[in-house]
N, C-alpha and C positions, 0 to 999 in steps of 0.2 A: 504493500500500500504506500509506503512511504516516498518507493521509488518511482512509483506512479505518481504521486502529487511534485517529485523534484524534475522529470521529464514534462506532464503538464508547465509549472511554470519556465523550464527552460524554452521548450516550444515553443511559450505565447512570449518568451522575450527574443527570440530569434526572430519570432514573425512579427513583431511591434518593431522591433530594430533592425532590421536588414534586410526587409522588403526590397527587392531588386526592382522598382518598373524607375524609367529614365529620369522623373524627377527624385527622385531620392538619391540616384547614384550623382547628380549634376551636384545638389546640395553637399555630398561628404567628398569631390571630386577635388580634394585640396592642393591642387599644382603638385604631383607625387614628382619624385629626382627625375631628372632627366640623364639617361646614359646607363644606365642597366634597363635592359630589353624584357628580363624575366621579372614573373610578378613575384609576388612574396609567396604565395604558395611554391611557384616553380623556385626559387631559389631555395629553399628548405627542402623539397622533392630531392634535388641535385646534391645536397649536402649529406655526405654517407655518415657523417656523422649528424645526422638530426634526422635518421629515416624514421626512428620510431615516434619523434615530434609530426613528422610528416603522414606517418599511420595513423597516429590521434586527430588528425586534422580532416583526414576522409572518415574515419567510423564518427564523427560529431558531425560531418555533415559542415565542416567548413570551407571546402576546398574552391566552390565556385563563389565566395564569399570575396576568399584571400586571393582570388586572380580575378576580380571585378576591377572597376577602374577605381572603386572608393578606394580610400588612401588608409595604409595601416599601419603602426608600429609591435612588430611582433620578436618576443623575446625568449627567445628557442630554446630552451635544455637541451644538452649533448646528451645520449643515447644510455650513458651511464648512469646517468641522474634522473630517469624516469622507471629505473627497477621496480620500483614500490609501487608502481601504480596499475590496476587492472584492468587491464586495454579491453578484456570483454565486458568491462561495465562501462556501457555510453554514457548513464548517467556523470557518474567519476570523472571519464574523460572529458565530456562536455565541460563538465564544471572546471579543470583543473588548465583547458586551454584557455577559459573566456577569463584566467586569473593572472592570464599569459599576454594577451591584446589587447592593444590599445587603438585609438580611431586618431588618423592625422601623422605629420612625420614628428616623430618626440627626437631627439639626436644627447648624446651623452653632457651636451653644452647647454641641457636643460638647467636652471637652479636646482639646486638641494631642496630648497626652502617651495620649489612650485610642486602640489602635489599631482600625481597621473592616475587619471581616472581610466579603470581598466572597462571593459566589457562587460565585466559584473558588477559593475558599481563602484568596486573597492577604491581606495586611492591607495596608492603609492608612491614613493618615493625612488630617487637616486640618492646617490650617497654621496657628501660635499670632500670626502678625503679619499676616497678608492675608485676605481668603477664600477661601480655593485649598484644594482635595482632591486627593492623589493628585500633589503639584507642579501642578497647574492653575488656572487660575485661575475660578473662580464667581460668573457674570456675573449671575445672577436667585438667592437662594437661598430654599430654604422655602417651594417651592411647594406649599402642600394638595389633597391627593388626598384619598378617600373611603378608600381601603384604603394611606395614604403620605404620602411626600414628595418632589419632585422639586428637582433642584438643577440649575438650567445651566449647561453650561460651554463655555468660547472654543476649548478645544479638546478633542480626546480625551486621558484619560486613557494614558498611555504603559502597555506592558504589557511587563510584568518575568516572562521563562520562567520555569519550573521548569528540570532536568535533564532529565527526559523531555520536557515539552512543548520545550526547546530540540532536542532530536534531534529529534523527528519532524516537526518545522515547517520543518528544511532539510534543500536537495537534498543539501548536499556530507557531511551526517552519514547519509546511507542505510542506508549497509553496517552501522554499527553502530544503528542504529534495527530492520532486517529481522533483524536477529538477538537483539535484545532481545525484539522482536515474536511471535518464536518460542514465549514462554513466555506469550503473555498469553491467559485464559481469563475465561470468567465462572463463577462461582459463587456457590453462596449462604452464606451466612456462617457455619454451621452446618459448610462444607464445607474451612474455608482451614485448611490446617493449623495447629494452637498458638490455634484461637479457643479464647477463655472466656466462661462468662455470655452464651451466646447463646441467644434464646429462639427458642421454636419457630413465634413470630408473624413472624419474621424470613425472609420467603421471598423476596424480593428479590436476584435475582442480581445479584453486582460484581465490576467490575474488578477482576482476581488478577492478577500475575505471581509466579513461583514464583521465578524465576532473582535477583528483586531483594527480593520479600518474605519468602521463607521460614523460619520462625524458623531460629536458629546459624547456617544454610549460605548464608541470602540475602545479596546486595552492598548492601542498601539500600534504605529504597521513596524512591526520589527524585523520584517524582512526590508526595511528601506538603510540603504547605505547613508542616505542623506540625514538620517535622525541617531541622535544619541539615549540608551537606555542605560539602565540596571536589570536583569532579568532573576529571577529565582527559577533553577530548571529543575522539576524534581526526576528523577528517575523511577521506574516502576513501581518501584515498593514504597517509596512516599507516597507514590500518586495513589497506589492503592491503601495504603494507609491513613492518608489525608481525607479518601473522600469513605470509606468505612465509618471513619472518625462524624465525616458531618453528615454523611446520611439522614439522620435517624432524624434532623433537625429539619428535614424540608417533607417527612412524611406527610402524602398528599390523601385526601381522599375524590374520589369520581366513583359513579354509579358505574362507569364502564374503569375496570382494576386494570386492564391494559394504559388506561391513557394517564391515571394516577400513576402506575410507574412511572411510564415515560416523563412523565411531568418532574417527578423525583428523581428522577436518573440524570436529565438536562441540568436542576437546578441545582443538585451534589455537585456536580460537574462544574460548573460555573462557577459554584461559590472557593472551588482549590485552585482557580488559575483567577479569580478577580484581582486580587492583592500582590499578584507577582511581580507587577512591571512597574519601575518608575521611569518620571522622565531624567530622571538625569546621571553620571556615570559617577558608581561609588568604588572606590581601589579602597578604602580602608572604614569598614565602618563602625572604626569607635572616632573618625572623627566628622560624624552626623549627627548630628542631637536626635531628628526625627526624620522622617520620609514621609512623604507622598504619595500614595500609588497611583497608576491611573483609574485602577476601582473604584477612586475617591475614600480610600482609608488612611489614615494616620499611625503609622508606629511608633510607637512611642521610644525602644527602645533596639536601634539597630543592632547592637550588639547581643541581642539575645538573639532579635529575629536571623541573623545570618551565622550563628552559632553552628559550629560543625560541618559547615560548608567551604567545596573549593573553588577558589573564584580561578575564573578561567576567561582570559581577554577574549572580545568578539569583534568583528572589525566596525560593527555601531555602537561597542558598550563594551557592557562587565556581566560576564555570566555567573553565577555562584550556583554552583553542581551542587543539588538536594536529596539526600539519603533518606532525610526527614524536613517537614516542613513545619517551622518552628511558630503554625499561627496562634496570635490571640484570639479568641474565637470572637471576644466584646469589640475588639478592634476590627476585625477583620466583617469573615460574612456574618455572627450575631450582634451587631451596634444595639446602643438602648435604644428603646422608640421614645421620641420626645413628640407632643401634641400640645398644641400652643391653642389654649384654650380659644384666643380671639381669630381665630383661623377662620373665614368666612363657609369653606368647604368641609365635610367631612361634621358638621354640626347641626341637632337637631332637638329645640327646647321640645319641652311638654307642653301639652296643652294647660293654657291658664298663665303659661310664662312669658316674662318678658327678658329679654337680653341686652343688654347695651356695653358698647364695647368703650373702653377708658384708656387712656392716655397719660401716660407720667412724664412730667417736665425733667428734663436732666438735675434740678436743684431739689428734687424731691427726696428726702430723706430713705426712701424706699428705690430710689431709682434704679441702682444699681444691684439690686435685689430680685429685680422683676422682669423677667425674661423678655428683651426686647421691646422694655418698658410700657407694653401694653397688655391689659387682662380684661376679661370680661364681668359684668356684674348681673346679675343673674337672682329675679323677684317676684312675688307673683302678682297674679291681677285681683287679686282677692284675698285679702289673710286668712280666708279658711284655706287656702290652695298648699301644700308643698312643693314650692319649683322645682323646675330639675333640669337638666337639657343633657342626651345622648352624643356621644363623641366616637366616630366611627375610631378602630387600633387599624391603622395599614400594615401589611409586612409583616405578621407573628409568626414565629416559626413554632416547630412541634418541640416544646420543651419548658423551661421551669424558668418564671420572672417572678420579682422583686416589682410591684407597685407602688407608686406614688404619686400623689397628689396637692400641688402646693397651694395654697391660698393666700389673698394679698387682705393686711386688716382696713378694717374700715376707716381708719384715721389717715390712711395713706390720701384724703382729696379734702377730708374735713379735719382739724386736729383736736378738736372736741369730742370729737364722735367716737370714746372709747370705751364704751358699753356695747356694740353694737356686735354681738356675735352669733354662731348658731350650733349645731347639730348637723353631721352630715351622714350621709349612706348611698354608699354603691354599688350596682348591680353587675356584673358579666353575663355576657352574651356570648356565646363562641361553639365552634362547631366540636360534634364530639368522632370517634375514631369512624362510626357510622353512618356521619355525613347527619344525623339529626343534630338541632340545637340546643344548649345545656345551656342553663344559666347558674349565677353562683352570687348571692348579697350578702353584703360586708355591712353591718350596723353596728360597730361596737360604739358602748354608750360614752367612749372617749374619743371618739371623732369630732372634735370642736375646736374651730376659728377661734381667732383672737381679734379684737379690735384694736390692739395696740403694734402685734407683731405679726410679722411673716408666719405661718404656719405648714408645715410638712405632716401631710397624714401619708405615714404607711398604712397602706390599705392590705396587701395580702404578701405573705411571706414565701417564693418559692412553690406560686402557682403553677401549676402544669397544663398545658393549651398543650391536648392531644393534637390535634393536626394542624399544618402548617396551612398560609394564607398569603403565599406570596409571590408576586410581580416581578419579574427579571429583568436581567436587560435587554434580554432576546426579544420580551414581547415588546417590550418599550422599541424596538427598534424594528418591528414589523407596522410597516405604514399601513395596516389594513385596520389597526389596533387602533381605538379611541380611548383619552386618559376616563372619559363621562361612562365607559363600559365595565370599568370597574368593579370588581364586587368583592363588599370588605365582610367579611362572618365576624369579625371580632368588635364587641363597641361597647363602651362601659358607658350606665346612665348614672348620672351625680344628682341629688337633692338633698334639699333639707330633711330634719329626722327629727321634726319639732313635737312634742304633743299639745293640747291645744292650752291645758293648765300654763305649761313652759313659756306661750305665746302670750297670754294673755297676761301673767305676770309681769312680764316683760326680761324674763330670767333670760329667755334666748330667743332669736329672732327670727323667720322665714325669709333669710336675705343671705348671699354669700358671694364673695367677690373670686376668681378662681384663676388663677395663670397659669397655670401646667399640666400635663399628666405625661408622668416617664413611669416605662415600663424597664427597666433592667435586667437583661438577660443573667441567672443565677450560672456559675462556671461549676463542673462536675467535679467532685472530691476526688 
């Protein structure tokens, strides 16, 4: 399989880049030497010592390429220095010449400092004290071809993966190569989502992946020579370690148990390759404070996270080889769920209630206390009423949270008003392992506001939400999919828990002001 998706994309970059009809060849037609008669394929052909550079050049299918009129610089291994390589795998040889050519006449009077972009993307160098290309050394240089230059050398150029070309060229990275694989297509450019400026001359299908390109939702195009990452590559037995591990956290239910796997099997999957890439390149990470990823997760502590890992240069990064994959699970695919009480969506009073959303000035003694300085207040239309208003949870997975709920006192807009508190209770709503709906109310008779201070009720301690409720990137990233199609099974209702003596007294009151609800994923012993 693997070597099938490395012959697919070398294919679709042969046929994107070296289309032979007459304007293309005018376009790279770059005034080649004049005075050697043979092209660069025939002078390599003719060189007995580069006949086996000149055998990798017909089994890759380059030969009518390197005696076109386009102009080439190509830098030959002598015959010794291509032992190691297995002339019956085209994939290998393809890859191992396009790391060998270059487009235009390059001559050894190139700078050090200018780098040479090869056929694969790579850049390269020459070397400012010897004549070596690429760390090699250049035993013949500036040989004249008809449409080039040739340059020999003592040995092969060494070849520096990418991120994808490093998965799909070992056996031990499989598992997550076959599942990267999953999303790769061809298309025309016209078709990739977030193109611009594409013309309609452009009908050349190319290599897509959706899962690493995507604009917002993609992890990365890490097969691009022109971008720099960090990678986390795990090998099989992390891979299957890791997602064993998170399984159990996206347990799905559907009336049809085929498409609930599936559904859990995708979104396992997902959640062990979300947090692996960053944008930028790390050689030593104890000196990172935190990271990035393109998941959108935060590490807090790189030197844990890259813990027993060997870091291994890639020609767009730093790869760090994974035995094991060191996630936090709160960090990584379990975050807390935070619900901003004043959130226009995902909110649903009771009948009889009113809501009005509040606003805290930066000079308010409470300001910096109150989440985005705005909460809701929440009352009824009737003092016989208990308000209340329902708060859909997005995103729970199938496992054990820490609840809470924080509330802002009532003096936080009045500074007289510090009697004014209540009684609260709340209900759970969520689905059970059978697809029916369970609910679950939390009254304890110490759930009560303050009028003076900020207030945190834990509501439930290391509840368990048998089945998971959650949205990918995947579907976020199928334009068939509407955000309003949503369906959330998990929503906690919040009200007063006044009795009518309490009200009447004026002991506690049917009003409560509310700014948050964070659910916190509990971590397994």
């Amino acid at each position: 399989m693997k070597k099938d998706i490395l012959k697919t994309v070398l294919t679709a970059s042969v046929v994107a880049m070296y289309g032979c009809d007459d304007s293309w060849d005018n376009h790279y037609n770059d005034n080649p030497v004049i005075g050697a008669e043979a092209s660069v394929y025939e002078q390599i052909k003719s060189d007995p010592e580069l006949s086996v550079f000149a055998g990798m050049i017909e089994t890759a299918g380059y030969k009518d390429l390197l005696s076109s009129t386009q102009t080439f610089t190509v830098w030959a291994p002598v015959n010794d220095a291509l032992q190691d390589v297995n002339l019956e795998d085209k994939e290998a040889v393809a890859r191992t010449l396009a790391n060998h050519i270059a487009r235009f006449n390059i001559s050894t009077a190139t700078p050090a400092g200018d780098g040479v972009k090869m056929l694969n993307g790579k850049v390269l160098y020459f070397s400012s004290t010897s004549p070596s290309f690429g760390g090699v050394d250049i035993i013949n240089p500036d040989i004249h071809a008809s449409n080039g230059l040739i340059h020999k050398l003592s040995t092969a150029i060494p070849y520096s993966y990418n991120f994808r070309e490093y998965i799909d060229t070992h056996d031990n990275t499989s598992y997550i190569s076959e599942f990267i694989a999953l999303f790769d297509e061809m298309l025309l450019p016209s078709q990739i989502p977030g193109a611009v400026n594409v013309s309609s001359a452009d009908s050349v299908a190319i290599s897509y992946n959706r899962l690493l390109e995507y604009p917002v939702y993609g992890l990365g195009s890490i097969a691009s020579e022109d971008s720099v990452f960090t990678m986390v590559i795990p090998d099989n037995n992390a891979w299957v370690s890791a997602y064993e591990a998170i399984k159990p956290y996206f347990l799905t239910y559907n009336k049809d148990q085929e498409i609930a796997d599936s559904i859990q099997h995708m979104q396992t999957s997902l959640a062990v390759v979300n947090d692996l890439v960053s944008r930028i390149r790390i050689k030593n990470p104890q000196e990172v404070d935190s990271i990035i990823t393109t998941g959108g997760s935060v590490i807090s502590d790189p030197v844990a996270f890259f813990s027993g890992m060997r870091q291994v240069d890639a020609s767009n990064g730093s790869i760090f080889l994974a035995s094991a994959i060191n996630y936090d699970m709160t960090e990584t695919f379990n975050k807390k769920i935070e619900i901003e009480a004043e959130a226009q969506t995902g909110r649903t009073p009771a009948a009889g209630t009113t809501i009005y959303t509040r606003n805290v000035p930066t000079d308010n003694q409470f300001a910096h206390q109150i989440s985005g300085q705005r909460y809701i207040e929440v009352f009824p239309v009737s003092s016989s009423r208990q308000p209340g208003v329902t708060f859909a949870v997005p995103d729970i997975l199938a496992g054990h949270y820490d609840i809470y709920a924080t509330f802002v006192p009532a003096n936080v807009s009045d500074q007289s008003n510090t009697q004014d508190s209540t009684r609260v209770q709340f209900a759970l709503s969520y689905m059970g392992e059978n697809g029916r709906t369970l609910s679950k109310t939390f009254n304890d008779k110490d759930f009560l506001t303050s009028g003076t201070r900020m207030t945190t009720v834990k509501v439930a301690s290391a509840f368990k939400f048998p089945v998971a409720n959650y949205y990918d990137r995947v579907w976020y990233m199928n334009p068939k999919n509407d955000l309003k199609d949503r369906v959330t099974t998990t929503s906690i209702y919040v009200s007063t828990n006044v009795s009518n003596a309490e009200f009447n007294q004026n002991v506690l009151s049917r009003r409560f002001r509310i700014d948050r609800l964070v659910f916190v994923p509990v971590k397994p012993e």
